[in-house]
N, C-alpha and C positions, 0 to 999 in steps of 0.2 A: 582119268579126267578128275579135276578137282570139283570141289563143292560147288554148288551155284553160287550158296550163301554161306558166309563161316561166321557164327555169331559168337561173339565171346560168353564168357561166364557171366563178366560184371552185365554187358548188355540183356542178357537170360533174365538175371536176377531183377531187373529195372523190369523187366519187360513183363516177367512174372507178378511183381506188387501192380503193375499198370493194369492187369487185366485180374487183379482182385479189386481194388479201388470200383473200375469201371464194371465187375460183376461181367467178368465176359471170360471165367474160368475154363471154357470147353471151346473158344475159342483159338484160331488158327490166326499166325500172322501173314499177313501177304506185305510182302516186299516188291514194288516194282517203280517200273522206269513210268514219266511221264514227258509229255513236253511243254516247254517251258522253261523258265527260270531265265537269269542272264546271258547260261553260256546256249541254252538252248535245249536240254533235259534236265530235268528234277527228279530226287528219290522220292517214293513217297513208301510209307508204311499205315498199315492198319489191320484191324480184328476182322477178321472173316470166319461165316459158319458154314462157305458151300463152295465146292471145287467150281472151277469151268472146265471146258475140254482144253486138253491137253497143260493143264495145273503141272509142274515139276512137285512135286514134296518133298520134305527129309525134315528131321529132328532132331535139335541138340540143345541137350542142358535143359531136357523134358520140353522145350520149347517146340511145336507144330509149325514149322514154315511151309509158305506158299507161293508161289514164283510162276506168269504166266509165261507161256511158253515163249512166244516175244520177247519177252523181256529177260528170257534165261540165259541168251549169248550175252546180251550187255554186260549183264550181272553177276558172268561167270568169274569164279575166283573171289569176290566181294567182300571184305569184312564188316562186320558190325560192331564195335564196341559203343561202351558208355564210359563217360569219365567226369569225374566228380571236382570241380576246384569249388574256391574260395567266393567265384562269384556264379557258385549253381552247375548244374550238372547237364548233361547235353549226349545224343548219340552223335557219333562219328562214322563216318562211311570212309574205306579204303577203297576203289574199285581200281585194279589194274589196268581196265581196258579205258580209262580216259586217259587222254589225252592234254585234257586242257578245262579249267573250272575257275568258279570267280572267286570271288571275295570271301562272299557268304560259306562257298562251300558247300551249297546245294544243289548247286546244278552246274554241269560238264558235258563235254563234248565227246565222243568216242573217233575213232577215225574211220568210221565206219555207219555210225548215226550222229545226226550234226542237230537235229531236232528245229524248230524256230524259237531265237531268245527273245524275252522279254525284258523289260526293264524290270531292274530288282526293286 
């Protein structure tokens, strides 16, 4: 079985400065699905200090990830990168298991969770 979550290097390193900035150094990241957005779910990421039941974990590139168990089928396989142009820098999400996503780029449909969309 592949990773839940595969985070690149560049995205590490972003994510590493992000949680010195924010003094949240012993903190864990949590990756998961929400709903919403246009096509109907949204990623969403942030700093976590406490598991819930049934939390997947795994670490790369010294980075603490957190994935809840719900949301660990959606999410399976996932990339994380960061990429840097000319007008600023931004994470990118790969996830194999959509199906179908808007504009933005934030939010997708899976063929198997359809979520309720929102106007973006």
């Amino acid at each position: 079985m592949s990773e839940v979550v595969i985070l690149t290097e560049a995205a590490a390193l972003q994510i590493k400065d992000m949680m010195k900035e924010h003094e949240e150094t012993d903190a864990m990241l949590r990756v998961a699905v929400k709903g919403g957005g246009c096509s109907g779910l949204s990623y969403g990421m942030g700093f976590e200090h406490e598991l819930q039941d049934g939390d997947t974990t795994l670490e790369q590139h010294g980075i603490k990830l957190v994935v809840a168990k719900n949301d660990a089928a959606i999410l399976n396989g996932t990339k994380i990168d960061y990429k840097q142009s000319m007008m600023g820098g931004g994470f990118t999400i790969d996830n194999p298991n959509a199906i179908a996503s808007c504009g933005c780029g934030s939010s997708f449909v899976t063929a198997t969770n359809k979520g309720t969309p929102e106007n973006c």
